[in-house]
C-alpha positions in Angstrom: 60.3 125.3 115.9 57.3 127.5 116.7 57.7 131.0 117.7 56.3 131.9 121.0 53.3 134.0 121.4 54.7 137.3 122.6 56.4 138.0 119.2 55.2 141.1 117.9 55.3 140.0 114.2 55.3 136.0 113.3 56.2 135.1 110.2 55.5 131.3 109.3 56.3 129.6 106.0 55.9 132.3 103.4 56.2 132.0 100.4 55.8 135.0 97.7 55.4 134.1 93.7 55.0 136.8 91.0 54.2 136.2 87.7 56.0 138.3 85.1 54.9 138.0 80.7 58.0 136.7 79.1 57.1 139.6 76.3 54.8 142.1 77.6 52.9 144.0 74.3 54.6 147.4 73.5 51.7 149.2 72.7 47.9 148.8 71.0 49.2 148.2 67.4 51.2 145.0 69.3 47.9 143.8 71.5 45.9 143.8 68.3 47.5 142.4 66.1 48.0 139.5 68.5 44.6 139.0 68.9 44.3 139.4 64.8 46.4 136.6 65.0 45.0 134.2 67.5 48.3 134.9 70.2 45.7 135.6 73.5 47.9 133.7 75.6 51.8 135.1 76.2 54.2 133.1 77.8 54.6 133.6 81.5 57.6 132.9 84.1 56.9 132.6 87.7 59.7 134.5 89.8 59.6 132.9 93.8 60.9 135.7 95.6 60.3 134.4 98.7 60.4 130.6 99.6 59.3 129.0 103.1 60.5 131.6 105.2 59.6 131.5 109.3 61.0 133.7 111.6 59.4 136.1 114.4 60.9 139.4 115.7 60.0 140.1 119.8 59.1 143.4 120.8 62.4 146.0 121.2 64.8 144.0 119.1 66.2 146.6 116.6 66.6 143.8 113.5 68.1 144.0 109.9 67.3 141.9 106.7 70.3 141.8 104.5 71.2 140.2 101.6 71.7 140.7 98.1 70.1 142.6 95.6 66.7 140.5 94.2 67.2 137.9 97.5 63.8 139.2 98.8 64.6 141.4 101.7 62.1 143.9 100.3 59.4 141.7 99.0 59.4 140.6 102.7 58.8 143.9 104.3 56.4 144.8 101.7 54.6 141.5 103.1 55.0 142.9 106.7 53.6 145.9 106.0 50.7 144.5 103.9 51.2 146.1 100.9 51.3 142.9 99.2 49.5 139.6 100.3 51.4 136.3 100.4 51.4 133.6 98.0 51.6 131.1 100.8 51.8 131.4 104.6 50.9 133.5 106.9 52.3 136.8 108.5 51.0 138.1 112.1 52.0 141.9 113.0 50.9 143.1 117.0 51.0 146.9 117.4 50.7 150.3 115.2 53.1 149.8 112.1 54.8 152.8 110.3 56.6 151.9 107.1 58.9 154.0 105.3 59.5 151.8 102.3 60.2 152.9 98.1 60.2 156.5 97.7 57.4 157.7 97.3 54.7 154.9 98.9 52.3 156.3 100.9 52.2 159.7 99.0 49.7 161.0 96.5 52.1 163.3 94.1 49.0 166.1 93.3 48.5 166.8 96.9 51.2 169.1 99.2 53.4 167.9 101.7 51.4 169.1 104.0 48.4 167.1 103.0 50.2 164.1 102.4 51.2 163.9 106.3 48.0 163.9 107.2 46.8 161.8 104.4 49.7 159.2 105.6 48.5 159.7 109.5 44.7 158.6 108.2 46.7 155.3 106.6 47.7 154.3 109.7 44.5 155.2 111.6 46.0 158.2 113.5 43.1 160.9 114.4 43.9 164.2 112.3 43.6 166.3 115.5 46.7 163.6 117.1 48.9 164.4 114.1 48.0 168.2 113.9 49.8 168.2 117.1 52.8 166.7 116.0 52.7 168.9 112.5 55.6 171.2 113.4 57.5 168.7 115.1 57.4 166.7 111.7 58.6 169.5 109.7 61.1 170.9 111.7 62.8 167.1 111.8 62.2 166.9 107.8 63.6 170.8 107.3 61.1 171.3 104.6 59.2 174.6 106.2 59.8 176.5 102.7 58.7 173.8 100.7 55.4 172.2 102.5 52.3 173.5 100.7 54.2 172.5 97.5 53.0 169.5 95.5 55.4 166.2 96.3 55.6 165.7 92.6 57.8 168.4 92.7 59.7 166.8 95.7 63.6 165.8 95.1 64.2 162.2 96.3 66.2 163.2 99.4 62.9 165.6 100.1 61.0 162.6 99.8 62.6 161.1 102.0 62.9 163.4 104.7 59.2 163.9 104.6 58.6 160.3 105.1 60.9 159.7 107.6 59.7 162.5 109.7 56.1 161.1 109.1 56.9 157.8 109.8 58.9 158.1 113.0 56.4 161.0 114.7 52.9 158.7 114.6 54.7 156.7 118.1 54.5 153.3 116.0 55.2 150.0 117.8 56.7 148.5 115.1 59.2 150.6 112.3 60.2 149.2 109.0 62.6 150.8 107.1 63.8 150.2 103.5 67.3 151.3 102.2 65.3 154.8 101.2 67.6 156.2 104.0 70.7 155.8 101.4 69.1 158.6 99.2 69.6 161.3 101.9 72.5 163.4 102.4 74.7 162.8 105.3 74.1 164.6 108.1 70.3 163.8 107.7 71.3 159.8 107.6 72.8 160.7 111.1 70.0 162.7 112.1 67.7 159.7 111.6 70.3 157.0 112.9 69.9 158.6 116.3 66.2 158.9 116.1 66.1 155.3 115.2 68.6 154.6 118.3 66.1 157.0 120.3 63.1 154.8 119.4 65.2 151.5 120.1 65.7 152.8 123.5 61.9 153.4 123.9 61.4 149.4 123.3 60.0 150.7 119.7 60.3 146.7 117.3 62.3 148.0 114.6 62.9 146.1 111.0 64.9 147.6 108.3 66.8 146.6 105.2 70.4 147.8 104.6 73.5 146.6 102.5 75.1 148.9 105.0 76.9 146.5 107.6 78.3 149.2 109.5 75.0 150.1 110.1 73.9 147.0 111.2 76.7 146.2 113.1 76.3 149.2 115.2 72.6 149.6 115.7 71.2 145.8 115.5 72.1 142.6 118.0 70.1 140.3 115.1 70.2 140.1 111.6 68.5 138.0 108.7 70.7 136.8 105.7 68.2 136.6 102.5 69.6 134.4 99.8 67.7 133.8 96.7 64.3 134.1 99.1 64.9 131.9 101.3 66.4 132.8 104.6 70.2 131.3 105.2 70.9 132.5 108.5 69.2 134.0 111.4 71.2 135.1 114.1 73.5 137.9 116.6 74.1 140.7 114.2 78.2 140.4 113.8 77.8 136.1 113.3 75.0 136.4 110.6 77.0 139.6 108.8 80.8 137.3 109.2 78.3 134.2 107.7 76.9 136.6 104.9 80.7 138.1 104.2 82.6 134.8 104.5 79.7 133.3 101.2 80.1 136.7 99.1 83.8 136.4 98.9 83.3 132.5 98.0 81.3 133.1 95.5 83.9 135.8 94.3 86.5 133.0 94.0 84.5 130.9 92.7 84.0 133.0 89.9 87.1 135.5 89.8 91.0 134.6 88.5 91.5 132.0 91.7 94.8 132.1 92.9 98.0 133.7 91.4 101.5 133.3 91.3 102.0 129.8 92.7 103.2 128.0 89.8 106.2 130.4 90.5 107.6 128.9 93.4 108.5 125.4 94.7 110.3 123.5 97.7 113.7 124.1 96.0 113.7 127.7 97.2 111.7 127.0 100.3 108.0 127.8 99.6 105.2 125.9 99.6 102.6 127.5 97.6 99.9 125.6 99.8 97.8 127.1 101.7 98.2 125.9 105.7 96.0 122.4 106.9 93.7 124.2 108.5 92.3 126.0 104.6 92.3 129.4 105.9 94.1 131.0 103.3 92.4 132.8 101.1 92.8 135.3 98.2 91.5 138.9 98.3 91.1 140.9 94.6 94.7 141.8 94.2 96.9 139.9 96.5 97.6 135.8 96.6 99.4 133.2 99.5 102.5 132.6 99.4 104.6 131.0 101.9 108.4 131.0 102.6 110.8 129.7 105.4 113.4 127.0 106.5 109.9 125.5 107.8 111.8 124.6 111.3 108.8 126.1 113.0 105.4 126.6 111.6 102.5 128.7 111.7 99.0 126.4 111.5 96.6 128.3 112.9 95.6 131.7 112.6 92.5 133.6 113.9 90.7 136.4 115.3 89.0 135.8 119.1 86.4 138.2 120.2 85.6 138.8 123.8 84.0 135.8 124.5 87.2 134.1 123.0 85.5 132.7 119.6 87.0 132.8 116.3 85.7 136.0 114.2 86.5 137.2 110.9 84.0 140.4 111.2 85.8 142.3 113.7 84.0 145.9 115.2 85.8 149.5 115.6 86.6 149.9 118.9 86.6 146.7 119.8 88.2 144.3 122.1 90.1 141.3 120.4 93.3 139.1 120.4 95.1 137.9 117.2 95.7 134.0 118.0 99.0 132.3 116.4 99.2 128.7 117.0 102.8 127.2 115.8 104.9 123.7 116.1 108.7 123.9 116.5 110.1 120.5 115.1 113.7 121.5 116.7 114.2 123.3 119.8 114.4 127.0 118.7 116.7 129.4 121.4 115.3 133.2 120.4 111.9 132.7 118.4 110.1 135.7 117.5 106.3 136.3 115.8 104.9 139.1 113.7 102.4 140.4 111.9 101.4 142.5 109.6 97.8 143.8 108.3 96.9 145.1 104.9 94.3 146.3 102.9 92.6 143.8 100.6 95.0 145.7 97.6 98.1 144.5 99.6 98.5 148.0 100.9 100.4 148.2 104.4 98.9 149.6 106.9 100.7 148.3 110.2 101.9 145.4 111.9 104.1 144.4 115.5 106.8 142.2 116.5 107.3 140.4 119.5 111.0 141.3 119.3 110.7 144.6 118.2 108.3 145.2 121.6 110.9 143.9 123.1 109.1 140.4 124.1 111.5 137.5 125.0 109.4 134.4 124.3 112.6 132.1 125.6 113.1 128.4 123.8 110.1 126.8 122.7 109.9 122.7 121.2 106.5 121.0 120.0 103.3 123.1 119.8 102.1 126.1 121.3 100.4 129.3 120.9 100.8 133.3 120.9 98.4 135.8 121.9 98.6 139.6 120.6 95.9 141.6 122.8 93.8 144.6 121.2 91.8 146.3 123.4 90.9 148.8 121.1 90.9 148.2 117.6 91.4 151.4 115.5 91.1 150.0 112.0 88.2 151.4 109.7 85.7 150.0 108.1 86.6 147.7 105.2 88.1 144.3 103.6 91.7 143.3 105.2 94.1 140.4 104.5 96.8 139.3 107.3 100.2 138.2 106.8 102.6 136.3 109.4 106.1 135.6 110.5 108.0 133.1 112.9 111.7 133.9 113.0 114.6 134.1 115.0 115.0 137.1 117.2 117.9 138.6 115.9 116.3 138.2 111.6 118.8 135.8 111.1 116.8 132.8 109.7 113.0 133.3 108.8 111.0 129.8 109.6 107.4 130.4 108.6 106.4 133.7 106.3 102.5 133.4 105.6 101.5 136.2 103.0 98.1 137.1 102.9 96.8 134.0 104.6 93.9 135.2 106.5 91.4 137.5 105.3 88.8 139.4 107.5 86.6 142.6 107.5 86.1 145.6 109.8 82.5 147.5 110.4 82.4 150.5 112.3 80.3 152.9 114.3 78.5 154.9 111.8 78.0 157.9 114.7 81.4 157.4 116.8 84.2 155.5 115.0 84.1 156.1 111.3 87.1 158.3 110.1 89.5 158.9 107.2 92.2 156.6 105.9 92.4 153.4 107.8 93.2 154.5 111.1 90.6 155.9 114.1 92.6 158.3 116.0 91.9 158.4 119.9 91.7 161.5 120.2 88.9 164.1 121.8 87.7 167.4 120.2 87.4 170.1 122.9 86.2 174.0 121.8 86.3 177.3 124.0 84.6 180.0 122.0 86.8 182.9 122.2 89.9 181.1 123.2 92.9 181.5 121.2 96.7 180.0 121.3 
């Protein structure tokens, strides 16, 4: 599928190969006595760090590569940025690019801060009299008055940073791409350069970066690239590409962790099933295994997450609007049924839960299949790994049908500037100051 022509930066079939010695020489003694001895020629491995990859970005999309260490997020927007040249393929950027990749790039460690601002401005083709009108501007943002006609070599990493940034973002760029340099600075200067990157977004500014923080993505991007061992395995809305990327890490963590735990224990003779439901969502987290116990009179078989559009998730947002969805079959007619759930951390840790009887929600007699919907229309759970359990039971907790432990696993990314808090919990809450007010 070719990309059409008003994408900003086009990226078709590329392909990036570096060659790497198998045993590099330690020094001159090492070299020469090689040669002494005929051994010119050391053996060589190719790494492909990039393989085939198309995709194009459109002007104003905010976008994020993520991925894995070594899956060739970086190599990529070292290609974009022309840095390096492709092994294979082709890469079209439209418009003024400002990069702000590995600390340091761009930067010439002899000269001052001062003179490496405008020695990055001349980089990118921006007159010196342009940027010496933006010079204060760019180090009040970087807070490095004190420290500007000092050599960078001298620089701290978070100084480096700061410097770049504020470099990078003030030259008006069409296109911004960011590398995960922006982990190195403290916190408030990460939020400090969030909202300039949301301020640029707004301005239709084609922004690219590379994070392994999803709550970043989730909050600032509507796309997202999955790397995975160079190629690109998905390419898509930012919360379906991150729930794709989530749902193959903790795969690959079964696949090569414990497995599950504890099921030899139990059989039908005390009324547990230590399989997981038809449908295979059950899943083990580090810490906790399904388990399954009832009089199995009525069952759970279903259990998901809807978003607002009503599709199964199992990356939910801070703050967001969803509905748990419990599908069940009663094989008898039952008089007072009742459903719960409860919510933990991926250690098994409570941290809460409801009950339709305990709200005070008659469901009435129920036979064959059917469904129940709890409604959230503002989940307050913070950022991190959770594992559902659920009941079916009479009313009254006389007879338990269907208890599902840990049978449904799913994460939570928040709002790095609004909804991230303490604990697990976002309080509602508003802050509200009067100077000189007391109690």
């Amino acid at each position: 599928m070719s990309t059409p022509p008003s994408a900003c930066i086009d990226v078709r079939h590329l392909s990036k190969r570096f060659t790497l010695n198998a045993s590099r020489p330690r020094s001159f003694q090492s070299l020469f006595l090689d040669t002494l001895h005929g051994q010119r020629q050391r053996s060589k491995e190719a790494l492909l760090a990039l393989d085939d990859v198309s995709f194009g970005v459109f002007p104003g999309e905010t976008v994020a590569l993520i991925g894995q260490n070594g899956s060739g997020k970086s190599t990529c927007l070292k290609l974009l940025s022309r840095i390096i040249e492709p092994t294979e393929g082709r890469v079209r950027v439209n418009g003024r690019v400002s990069a702000l990749l590995e600390l340091g790039v761009g930067f010439h460690p002899e000269l001052t801060g001062r003179e490496n601002i405008f020695l990055y401005g001349a980089v990118l083709g921006v007159p010196r009299r342009e940027l010496a009108t933006r010079l204060d501007e760019i180090v009040a943002f970087a807070e490095l008055e004190r420290f500007l006609d000092m050599p960078v070599k001298f620089y701290s990493s978070g100084m480096y940073v700061r410097l770049g940034f504020a470099t990078a973002v003030s030259v008006e760029p069409d296109i911004l791409l960011i590398d995960e340099v922006l982990a190195v600075g403290d916190q408030s200067f990460q939020t400090k350069c969030l909202m300039r990157i949301q301020e640029m977004h707004d301005r239709g500014v084609t922004i690219v970066f590379v994070s392994h923080d999803l709550d970043m993505v989730a909050s600032l991007c509507s796309r997202a690239i999955w790397f995975d061992h160079g190629r690109l395995a998905a390419d898509g809305p930012a919360d379906a590409t991150i729930a794709l990327y989530l749902t193959a890490l903790k795969s690959r963590r079964l696949l090569h962790g414990s497995g599950r735990q504890g099921d030899d224990a139990f059989g039908p003779e005390d009324g547990t099933i230590a399989q997981p439901p038809r449908d295979g969502q059950a899943n083990v987290t580090a810490g906790v295994a399904y388990r399954r116990t009832g009089t199995l009179t009525g069952r759970i078989y279903s259990v998901a997450f809807l978003n607002a559009e009503s599709l199964p998730t199992q990356v939910l947002q801070t703050r967001g609007r969803y509905t748990l969805a419990i599908d069940y079959e009663a094989r008898d007619r039952l008089a007072q049924p009742a459903f719960g759930f409860a919510i933990h951390r991926a250690d098994g840790s409570h941290v809460t839960g409801a009950d339709s009887s305990l709200s005070g929600v008659d469901i009435g007699p129920v036979l064959g299949p059917g469904q129940v919907l709890f409604q959230m229309p503002d989940l307050t759970l913070t950022s991190g790994d959770y594992v559902l359990s659920v009941v079916m039971h009479r009313a009254d907790g006389q007879e338990i049908y269907d208890h599902q432990q840990y049978v449904h696993s799913f994460s939570v990314v928040g709002d790095r500037l609004q909804a991230r808090g303490d604990g697990t919990m976002v309080l509602g809450g508003r802050w509200r100051h009067t100077a000189g007010a007391s109690r």
